[in-house]
C-alpha positions in Angstrom: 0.0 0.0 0.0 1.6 3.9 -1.1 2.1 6.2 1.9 0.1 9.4 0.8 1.2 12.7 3.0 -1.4 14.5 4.1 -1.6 18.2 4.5 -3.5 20.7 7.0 -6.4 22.5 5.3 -4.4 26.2 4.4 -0.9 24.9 4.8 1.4 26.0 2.2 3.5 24.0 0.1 7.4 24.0 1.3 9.0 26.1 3.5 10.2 30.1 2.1 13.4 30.9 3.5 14.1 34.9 4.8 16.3 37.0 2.6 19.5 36.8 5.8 18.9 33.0 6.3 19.4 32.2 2.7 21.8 34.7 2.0 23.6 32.8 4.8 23.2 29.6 3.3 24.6 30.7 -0.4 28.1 32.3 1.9 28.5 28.8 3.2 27.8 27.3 -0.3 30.3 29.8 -1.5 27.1 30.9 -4.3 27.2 34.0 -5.0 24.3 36.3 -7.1 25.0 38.0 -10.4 23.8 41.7 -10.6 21.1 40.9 -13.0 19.6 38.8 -10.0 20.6 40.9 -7.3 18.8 43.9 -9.5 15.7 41.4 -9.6 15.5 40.8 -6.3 15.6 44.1 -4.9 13.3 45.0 -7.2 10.5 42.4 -5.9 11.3 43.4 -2.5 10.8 47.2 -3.9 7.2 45.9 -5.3 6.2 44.0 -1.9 5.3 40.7 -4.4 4.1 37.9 -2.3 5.8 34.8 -2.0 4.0 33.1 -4.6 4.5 36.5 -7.3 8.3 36.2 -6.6 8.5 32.2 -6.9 6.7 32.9 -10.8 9.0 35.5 -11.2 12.2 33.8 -10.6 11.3 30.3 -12.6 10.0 33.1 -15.2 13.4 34.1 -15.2 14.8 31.4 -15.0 12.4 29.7 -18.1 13.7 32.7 -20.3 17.2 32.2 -19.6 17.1 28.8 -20.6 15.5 29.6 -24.1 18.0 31.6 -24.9 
């Protein structure tokens, strides 16, 4: 029998991670942004885009990038 997990009514999907923890994360990984994505960032932060608006807008990116 498959395991199903099962979710609370109005829990979101995954976890978002604050702009210092993950800025801490990518110093340990030794990742570092390139100013087209720093500039994109600070712009979303700028526009007060919810979670959700800034995950479409960075796999929008991201999708463009890749058709390139």
């Amino acid at each position: 029998m498959k395991k199903t997990a099962k979710r609370l009514a109005g829990a979101s999907e995954g976890h978002v991670l604050g702009e210092r923890t993950f800025a801490a994360i990518t110093a340990v990984e030794g990742i570092s942004l390139n100013a087209a994505s720093r500039k994109r960032l600070a712009s979303m932060k700028k526009r007060k885009l919810t979670n959700d608006e800034q995950r479409s807008e960075v796999i929008r990116a991201y999708s463009e990038a890749k058709t390139r």
